[in-house]
One Martini backbone bead per residue (centre of mass of N, CA, C, O) as a GRO file, in nm:
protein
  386
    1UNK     BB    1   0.095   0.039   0.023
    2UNK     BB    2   0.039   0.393  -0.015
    3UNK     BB    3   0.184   0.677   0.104
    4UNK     BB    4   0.012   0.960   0.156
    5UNK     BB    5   0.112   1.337   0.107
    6UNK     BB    6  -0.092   1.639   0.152
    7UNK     BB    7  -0.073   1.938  -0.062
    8UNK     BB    8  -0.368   2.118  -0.058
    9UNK     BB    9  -0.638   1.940   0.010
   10UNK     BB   10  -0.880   2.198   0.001
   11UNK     BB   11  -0.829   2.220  -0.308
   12UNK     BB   12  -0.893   2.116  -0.629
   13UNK     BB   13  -0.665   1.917  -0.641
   14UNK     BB   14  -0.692   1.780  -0.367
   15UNK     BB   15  -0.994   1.691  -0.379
   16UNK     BB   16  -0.909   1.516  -0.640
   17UNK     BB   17  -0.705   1.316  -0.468
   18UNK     BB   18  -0.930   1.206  -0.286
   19UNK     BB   19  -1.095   1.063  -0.481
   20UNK     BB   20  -0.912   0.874  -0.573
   21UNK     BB   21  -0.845   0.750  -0.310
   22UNK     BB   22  -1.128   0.642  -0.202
   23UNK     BB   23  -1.120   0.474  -0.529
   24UNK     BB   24  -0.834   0.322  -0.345
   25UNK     BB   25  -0.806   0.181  -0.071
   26UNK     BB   26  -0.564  -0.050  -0.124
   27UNK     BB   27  -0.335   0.136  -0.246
   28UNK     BB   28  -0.382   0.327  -0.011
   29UNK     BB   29  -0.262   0.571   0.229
   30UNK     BB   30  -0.360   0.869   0.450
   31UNK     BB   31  -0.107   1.069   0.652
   32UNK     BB   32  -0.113   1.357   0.514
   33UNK     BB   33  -0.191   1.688   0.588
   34UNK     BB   34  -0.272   2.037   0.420
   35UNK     BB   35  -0.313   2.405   0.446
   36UNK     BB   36  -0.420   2.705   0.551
   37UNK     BB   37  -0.732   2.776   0.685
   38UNK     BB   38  -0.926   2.510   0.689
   39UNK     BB   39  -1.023   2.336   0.918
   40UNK     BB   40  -1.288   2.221   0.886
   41UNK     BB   41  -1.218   2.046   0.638
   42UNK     BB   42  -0.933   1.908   0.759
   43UNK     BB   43  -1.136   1.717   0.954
   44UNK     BB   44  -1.296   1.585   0.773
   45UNK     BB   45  -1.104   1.425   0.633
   46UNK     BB   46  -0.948   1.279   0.863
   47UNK     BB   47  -1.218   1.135   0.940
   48UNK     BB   48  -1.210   0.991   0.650
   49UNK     BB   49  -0.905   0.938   0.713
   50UNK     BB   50  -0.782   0.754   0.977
   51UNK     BB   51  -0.483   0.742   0.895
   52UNK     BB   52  -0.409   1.023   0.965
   53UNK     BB   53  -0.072   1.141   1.140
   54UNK     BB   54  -0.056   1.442   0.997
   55UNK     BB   55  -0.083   1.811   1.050
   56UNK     BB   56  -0.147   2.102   0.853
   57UNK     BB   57  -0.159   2.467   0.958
   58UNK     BB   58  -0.114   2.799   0.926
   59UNK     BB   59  -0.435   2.850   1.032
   60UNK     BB   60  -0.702   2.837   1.307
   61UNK     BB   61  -0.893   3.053   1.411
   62UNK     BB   62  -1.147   2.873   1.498
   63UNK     BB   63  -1.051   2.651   1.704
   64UNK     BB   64  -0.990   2.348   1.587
   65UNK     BB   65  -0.971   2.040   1.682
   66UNK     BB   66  -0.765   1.762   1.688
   67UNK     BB   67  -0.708   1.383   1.729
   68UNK     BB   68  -0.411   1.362   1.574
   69UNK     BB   69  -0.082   1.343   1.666
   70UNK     BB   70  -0.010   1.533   1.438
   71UNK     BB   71   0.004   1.906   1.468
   72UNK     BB   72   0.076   2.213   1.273
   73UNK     BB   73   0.189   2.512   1.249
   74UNK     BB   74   0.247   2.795   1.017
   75UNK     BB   75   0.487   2.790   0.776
   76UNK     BB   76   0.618   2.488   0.908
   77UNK     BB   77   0.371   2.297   0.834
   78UNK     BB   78   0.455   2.104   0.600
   79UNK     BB   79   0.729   2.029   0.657
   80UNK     BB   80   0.692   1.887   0.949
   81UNK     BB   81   0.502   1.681   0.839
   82UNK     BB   82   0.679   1.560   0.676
   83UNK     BB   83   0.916   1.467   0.893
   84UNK     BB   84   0.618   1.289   1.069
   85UNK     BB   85   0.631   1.093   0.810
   86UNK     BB   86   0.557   0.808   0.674
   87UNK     BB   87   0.637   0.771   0.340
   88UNK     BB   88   0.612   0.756  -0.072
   89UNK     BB   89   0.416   1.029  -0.140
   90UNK     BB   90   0.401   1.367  -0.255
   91UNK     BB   91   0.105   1.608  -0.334
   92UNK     BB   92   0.168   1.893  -0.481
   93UNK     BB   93  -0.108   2.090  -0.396
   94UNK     BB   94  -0.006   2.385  -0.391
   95UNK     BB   95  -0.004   2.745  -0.416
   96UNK     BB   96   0.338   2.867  -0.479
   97UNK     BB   97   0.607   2.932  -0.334
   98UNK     BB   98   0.571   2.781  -0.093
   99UNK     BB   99   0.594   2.481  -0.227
  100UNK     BB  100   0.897   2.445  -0.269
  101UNK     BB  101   1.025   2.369   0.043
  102UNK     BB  102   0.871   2.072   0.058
  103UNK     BB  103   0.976   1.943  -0.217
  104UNK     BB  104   1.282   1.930  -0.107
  105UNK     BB  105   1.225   1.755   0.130
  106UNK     BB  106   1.128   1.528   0.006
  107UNK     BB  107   1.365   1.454  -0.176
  108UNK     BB  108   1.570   1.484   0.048
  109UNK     BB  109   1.412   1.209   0.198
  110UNK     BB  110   1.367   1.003  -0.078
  111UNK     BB  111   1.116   1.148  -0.218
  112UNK     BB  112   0.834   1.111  -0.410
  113UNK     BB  113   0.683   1.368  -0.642
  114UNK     BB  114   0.355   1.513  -0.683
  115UNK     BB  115   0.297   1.736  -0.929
  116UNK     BB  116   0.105   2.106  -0.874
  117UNK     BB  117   0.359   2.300  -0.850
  118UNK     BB  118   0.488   2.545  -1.053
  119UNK     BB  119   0.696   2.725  -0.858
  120UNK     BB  120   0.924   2.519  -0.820
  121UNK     BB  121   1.026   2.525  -1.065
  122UNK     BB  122   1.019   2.825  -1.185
  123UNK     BB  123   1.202   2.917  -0.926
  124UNK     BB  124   1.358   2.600  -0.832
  125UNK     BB  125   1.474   2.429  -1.049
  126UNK     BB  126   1.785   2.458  -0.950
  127UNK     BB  127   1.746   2.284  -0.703
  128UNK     BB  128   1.576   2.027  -0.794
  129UNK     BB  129   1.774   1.919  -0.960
  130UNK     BB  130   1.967   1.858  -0.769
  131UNK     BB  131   1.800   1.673  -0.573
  132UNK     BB  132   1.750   1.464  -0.755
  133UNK     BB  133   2.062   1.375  -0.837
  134UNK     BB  134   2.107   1.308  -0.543
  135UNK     BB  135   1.876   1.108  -0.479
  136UNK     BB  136   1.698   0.956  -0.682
  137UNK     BB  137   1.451   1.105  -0.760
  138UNK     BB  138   1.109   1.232  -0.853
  139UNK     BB  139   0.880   1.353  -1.055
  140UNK     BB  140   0.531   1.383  -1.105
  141UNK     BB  141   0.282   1.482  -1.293
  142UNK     BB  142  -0.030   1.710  -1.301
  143UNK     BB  143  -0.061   1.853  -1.510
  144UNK     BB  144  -0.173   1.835  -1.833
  145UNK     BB  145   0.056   1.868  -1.974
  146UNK     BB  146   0.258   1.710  -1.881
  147UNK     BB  147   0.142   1.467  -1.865
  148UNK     BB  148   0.058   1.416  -2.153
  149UNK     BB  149   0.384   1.428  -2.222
  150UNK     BB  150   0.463   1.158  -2.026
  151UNK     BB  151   0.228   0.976  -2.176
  152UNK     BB  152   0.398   1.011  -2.482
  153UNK     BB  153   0.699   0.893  -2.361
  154UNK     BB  154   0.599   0.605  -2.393
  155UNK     BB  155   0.653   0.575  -2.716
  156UNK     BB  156   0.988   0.628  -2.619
  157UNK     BB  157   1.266   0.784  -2.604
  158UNK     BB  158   1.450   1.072  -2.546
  159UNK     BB  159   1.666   1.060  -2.773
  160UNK     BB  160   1.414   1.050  -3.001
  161UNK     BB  161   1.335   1.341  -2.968
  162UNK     BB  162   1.233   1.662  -3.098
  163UNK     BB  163   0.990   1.761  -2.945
  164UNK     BB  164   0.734   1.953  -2.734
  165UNK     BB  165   0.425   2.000  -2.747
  166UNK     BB  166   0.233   2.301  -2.582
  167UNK     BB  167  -0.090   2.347  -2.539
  168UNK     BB  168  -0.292   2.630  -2.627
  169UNK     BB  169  -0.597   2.834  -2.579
  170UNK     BB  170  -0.528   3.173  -2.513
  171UNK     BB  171  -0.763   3.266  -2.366
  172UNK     BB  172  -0.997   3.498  -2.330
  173UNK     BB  173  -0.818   3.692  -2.548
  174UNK     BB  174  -0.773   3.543  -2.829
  175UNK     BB  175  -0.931   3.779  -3.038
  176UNK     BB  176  -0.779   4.000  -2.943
  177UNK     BB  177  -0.586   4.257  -2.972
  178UNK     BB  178  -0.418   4.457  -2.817
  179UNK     BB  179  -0.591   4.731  -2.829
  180UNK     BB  180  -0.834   4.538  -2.732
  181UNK     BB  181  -0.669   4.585  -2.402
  182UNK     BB  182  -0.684   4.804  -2.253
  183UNK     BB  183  -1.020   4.803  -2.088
  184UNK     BB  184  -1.029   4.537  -1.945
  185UNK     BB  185  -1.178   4.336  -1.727
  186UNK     BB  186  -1.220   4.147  -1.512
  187UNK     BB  187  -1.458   3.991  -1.577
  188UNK     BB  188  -1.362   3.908  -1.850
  189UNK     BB  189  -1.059   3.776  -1.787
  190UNK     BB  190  -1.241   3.520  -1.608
  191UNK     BB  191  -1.357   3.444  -1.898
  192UNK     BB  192  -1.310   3.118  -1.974
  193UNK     BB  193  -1.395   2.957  -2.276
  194UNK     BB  194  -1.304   2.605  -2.112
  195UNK     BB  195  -1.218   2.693  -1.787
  196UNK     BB  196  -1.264   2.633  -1.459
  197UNK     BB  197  -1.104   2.818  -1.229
  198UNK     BB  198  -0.886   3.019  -1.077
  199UNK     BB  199  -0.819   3.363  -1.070
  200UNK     BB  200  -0.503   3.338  -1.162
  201UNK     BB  201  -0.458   3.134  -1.400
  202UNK     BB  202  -0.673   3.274  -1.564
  203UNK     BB  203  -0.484   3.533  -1.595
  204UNK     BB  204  -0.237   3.396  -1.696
  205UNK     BB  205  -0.374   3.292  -1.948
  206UNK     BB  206  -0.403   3.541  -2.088
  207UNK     BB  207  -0.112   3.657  -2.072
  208UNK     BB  208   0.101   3.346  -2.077
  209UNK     BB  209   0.231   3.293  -1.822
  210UNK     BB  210   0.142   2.992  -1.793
  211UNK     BB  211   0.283   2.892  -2.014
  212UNK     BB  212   0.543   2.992  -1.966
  213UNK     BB  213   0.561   2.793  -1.698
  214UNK     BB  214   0.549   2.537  -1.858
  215UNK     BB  215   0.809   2.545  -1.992
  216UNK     BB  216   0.992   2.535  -1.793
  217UNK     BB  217   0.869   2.232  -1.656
  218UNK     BB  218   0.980   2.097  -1.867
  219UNK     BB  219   1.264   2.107  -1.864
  220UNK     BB  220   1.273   1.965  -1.573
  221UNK     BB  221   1.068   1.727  -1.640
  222UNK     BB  222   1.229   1.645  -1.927
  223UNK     BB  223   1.494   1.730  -2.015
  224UNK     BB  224   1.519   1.970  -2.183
  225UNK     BB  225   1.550   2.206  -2.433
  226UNK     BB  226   1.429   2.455  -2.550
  227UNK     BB  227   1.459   2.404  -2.871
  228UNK     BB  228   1.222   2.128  -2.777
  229UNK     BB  229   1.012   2.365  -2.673
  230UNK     BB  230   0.683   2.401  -2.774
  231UNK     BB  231   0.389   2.629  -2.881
  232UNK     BB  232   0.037   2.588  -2.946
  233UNK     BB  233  -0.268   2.668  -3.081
  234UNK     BB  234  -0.550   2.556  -2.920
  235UNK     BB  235  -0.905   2.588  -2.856
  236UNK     BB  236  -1.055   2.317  -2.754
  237UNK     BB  237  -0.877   2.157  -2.533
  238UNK     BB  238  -0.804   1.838  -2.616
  239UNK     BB  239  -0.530   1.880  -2.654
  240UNK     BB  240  -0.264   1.870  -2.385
  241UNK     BB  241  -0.035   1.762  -2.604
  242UNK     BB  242   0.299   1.644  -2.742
  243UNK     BB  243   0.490   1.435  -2.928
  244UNK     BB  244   0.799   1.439  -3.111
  245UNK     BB  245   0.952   1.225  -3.343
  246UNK     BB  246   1.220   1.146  -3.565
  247UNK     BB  247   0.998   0.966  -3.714
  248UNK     BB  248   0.722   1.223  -3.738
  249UNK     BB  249   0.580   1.098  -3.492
  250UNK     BB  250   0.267   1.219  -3.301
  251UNK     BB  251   0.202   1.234  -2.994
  252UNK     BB  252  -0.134   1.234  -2.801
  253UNK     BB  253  -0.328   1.389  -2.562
  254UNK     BB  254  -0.659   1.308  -2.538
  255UNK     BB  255  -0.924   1.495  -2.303
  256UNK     BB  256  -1.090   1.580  -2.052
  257UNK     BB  257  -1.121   1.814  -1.785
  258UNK     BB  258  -1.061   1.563  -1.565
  259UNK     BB  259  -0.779   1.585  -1.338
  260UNK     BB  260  -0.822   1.276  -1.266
  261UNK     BB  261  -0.618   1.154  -1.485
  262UNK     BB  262  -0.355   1.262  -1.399
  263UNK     BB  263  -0.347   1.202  -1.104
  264UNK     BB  264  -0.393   0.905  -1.118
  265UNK     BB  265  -0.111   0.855  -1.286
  266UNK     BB  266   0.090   1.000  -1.070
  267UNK     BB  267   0.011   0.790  -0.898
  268UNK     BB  268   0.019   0.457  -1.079
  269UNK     BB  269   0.228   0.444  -1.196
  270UNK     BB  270   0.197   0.232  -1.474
  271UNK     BB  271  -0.130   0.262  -1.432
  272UNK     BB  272  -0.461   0.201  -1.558
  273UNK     BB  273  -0.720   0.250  -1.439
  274UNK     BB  274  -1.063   0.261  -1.349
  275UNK     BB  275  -1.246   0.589  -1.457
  276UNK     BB  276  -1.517   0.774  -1.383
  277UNK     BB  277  -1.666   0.992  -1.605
  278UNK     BB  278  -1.949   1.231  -1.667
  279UNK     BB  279  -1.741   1.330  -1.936
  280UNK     BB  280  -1.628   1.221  -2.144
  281UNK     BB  281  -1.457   1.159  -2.442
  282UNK     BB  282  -1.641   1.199  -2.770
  283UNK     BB  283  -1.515   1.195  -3.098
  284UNK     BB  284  -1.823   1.213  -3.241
  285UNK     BB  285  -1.840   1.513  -3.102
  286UNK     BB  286  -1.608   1.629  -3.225
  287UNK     BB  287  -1.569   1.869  -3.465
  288UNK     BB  288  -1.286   1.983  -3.414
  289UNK     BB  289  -0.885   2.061  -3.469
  290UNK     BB  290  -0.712   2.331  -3.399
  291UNK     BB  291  -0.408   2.553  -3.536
  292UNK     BB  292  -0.172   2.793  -3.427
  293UNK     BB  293   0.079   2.942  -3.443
  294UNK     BB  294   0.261   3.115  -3.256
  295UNK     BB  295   0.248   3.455  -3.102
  296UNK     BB  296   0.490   3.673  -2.950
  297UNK     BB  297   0.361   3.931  -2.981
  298UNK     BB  298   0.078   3.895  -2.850
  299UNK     BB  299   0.262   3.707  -2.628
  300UNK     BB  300   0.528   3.799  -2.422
  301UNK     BB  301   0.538   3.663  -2.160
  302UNK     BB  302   0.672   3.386  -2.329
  303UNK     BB  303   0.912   3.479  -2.453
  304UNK     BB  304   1.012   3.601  -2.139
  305UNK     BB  305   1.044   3.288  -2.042
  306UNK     BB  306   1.240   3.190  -2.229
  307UNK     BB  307   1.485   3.368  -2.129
  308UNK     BB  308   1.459   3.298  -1.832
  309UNK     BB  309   1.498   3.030  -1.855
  310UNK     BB  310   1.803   2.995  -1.997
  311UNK     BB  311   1.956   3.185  -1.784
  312UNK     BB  312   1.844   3.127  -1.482
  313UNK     BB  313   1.808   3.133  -1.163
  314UNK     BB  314   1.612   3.384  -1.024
  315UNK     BB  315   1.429   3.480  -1.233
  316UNK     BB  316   1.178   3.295  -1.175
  317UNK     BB  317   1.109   3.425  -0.895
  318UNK     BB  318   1.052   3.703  -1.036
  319UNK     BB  319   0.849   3.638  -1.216
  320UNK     BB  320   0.661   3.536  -1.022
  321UNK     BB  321   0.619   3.738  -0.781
  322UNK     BB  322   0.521   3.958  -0.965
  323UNK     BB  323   0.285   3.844  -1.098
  324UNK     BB  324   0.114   3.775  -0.865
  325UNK     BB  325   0.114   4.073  -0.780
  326UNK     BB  326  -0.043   4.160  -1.020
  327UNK     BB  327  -0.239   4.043  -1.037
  328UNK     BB  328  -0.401   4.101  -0.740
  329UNK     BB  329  -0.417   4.385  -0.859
  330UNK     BB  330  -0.595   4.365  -1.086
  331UNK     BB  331  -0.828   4.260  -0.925
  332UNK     BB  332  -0.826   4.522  -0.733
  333UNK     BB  333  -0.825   4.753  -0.976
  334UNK     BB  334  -0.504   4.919  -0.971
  335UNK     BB  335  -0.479   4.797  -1.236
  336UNK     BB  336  -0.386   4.692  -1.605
  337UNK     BB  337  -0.388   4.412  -1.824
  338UNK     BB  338  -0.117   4.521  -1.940
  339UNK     BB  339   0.051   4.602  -1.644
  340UNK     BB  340   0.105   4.258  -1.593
  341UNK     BB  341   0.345   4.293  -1.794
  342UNK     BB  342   0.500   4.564  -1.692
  343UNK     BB  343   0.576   4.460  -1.414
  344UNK     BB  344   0.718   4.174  -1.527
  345UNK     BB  345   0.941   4.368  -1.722
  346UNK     BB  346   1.071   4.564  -1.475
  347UNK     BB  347   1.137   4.351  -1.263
  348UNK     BB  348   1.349   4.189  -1.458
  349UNK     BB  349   1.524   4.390  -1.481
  350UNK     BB  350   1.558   4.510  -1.164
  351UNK     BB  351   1.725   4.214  -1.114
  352UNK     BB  352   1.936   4.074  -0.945
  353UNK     BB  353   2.174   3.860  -1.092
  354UNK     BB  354   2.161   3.464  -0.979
  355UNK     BB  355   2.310   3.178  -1.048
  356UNK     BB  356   2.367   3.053  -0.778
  357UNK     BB  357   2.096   2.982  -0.563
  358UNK     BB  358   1.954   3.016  -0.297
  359UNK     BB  359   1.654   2.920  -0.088
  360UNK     BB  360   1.712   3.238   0.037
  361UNK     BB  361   1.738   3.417  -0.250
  362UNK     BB  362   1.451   3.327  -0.340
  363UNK     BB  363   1.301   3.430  -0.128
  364UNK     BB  364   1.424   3.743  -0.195
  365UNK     BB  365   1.319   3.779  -0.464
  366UNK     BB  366   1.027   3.747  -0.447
  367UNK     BB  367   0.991   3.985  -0.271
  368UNK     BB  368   1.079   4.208  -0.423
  369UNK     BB  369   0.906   4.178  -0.670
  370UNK     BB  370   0.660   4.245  -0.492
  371UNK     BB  371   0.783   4.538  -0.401
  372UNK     BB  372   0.801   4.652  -0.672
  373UNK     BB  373   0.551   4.663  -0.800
  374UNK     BB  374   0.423   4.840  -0.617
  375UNK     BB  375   0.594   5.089  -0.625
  376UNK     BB  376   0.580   5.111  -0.936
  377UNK     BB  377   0.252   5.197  -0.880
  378UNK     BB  378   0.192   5.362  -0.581
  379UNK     BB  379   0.132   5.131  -0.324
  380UNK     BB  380   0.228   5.142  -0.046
  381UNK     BB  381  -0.046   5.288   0.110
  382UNK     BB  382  -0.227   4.958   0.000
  383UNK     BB  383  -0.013   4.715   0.054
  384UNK     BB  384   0.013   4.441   0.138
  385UNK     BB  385   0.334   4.215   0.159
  386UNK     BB  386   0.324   3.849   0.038
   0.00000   0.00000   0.00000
């Protein structure tokens, strides 16, 4: 029986790992979850799966307690949750910066991790690759583009790979120029198209920073150049990604939009167990399948993706903590949806370059860029940095 890890249990991906964990009792037992603030679903749970024995929580306001052996608040309560578990994989579903140090720890005690926290790898890239190769660990995506590739990826050798193709839906303002982006409403920008997410996500997806953060990740979960790492329009998101083969071969990954097949595979992977999904994707139902060559001037934030992957050192933690920041505002209504990309190709300007960063100097890039957005747009006597 494999023992299980959950960070971020509470959130959308961590829910759609319980119900998969549910739907295999023999195969799994859940020993460890985290959240950030909601006790009292993290109560639920622990009570649904009495094998729990740590857990981590932000903050309590609510005080509810737990009867269960170990319980951790702080900063510091997914590492010492982790610390203070036996398990076999850890399943990173938080959302942020914060997911990087709890994936280190994992890797560090010789554990592997399925990921769906795409800032490990976009600001940490350069630490996790390090530790993944001293320590002989893996790492499983979650997110679908990933998966995707992971399992394209099986229908060939690594040597063999001519590129990844990484598909993108354009996101809500898809048929729009630059121009008609001027006055876009929050609220226009919330409304994706194909896919019904977070609100953070739903905006990345927009202005093309969330491919961009898939093109870094892909660079480190399947060691390749980004030379060799494609991104595709493709409006109707039935496939998830694509893996080309020097004999011309493209294997394609398509499916409805349930997480839970992703998930899945990277719990159970290589084994494919029977999933009941309430809209499978059914072929004769798909109208077409179209496909756009990618436009890097009306998406600059991937242009400038591949500069900061390439470059490597802290500029991803200075990309994500500013992103993170400018969406924020944006949301708030404080700034407008082009500013949301001026924010972080400032940021990224003056951010002093470190090549070879500590997970200190990381956690430092990252505060700074979110102080800089702020300042840059004289808000600092409007906002808490955090």
């Amino acid at each position: 029986m494999k023992r299980i890890v959950l960070l971020g249990a509470t959130g959308s991906i961590g829910r759609q790992t319980l119900d998969v964990l549910s739907k295999h009792p023999d195969e799994f037992s859940l020993v460890g979850i985290c959240a950030g603030h909601n006790a009292k679903e993290l109560k639920k749970i622990a009570e649904a799966f009495p094998s729990v024995e740590a857990i981590g929580l932000f903050e309590n306001k609510e005080g509810i307690t737990f009867s269960c052996e170990h319980v951790f608040y702080g900063e510091e309560n997914m590492v010492q949750c982790i610390q203070h578990c036996d398990y076999d994989l850890l399943v990173n579903a938080v959302v942020g910066f914060r997911g990087l140090k709890p994936t280190l720890e994992s890797l560090r005690k010789g554990k592997d991790v399925a990921l769906a926290n795409k800032e490990s790898l976009v600001a940490g890239g350069v630490l996790v690759k390090k530790m993944l190769e001293k320590t002989n660990t893996k790492l499983y995506p979650i997110d679908s583009e990933h998966s995707a590739i992971f399992q394209c990826l099986q229908a060939g050798k690594k040597e063999e790979v001519r590129r990844l193709i990484i598909t993108a839906s354009g996101g809500s303002f898809r048929d729009r120029t630059r121009e008609q982006l001027q006055n876009v409403s929050v609220e226009e920008a919330l409304a994706h198209p194909n896919w019904n997410m977070g609100k953070r996500i739903t905006i990345d997806s927009a202005t093309m920073v969330n491919k961009g953060f898939e093109v870094i990740e892909a660079h480190y979960l399947f060691d390749l150049p980004y030379e060799k790492i494609d991104t595709v329009l493709h409006a109707q998101s039935l496939i998830h990604s694509m893996v080309e083969y020097n004999d011309n071969a493209i294997m394609a990954q398509l499916g409805s939009a349930d997480m839970r097949l992703p998930i899945q595979y990277a719990l159970m992977y290589p084994n494919r167990p029977y999933l009941k999904e309430e809209h499978p994707l059914d072929m004769t139902k798909t109208l077409s399948l179209d496909f756009k060559e990618m436009d890097y001037e009306r998406y600059p934030m991937l242009k400038l993706a591949y500069q900061i992957g390439r470059k490597e050192g802290n500029l991803g933690a200075c990309f994500n903590g500013a992103d993170e920041k400018a969406v924020e505002l944006f949301l708030d209504k404080k700034i407008t949806f082009l500013q949301i990309e001026e924010s972080i190709e400032k940021a990224v300007e003056a951010a002093t370059f470190i090549a070879n960063p500590t997970l200190e100097e990381l956690e430092r890039t990252d505060q700074e860029a979110r102080e800089f957005v702020v300042q840059y747009w004289g808000l600092e006597n409007q906002q808490k940095i955090r």
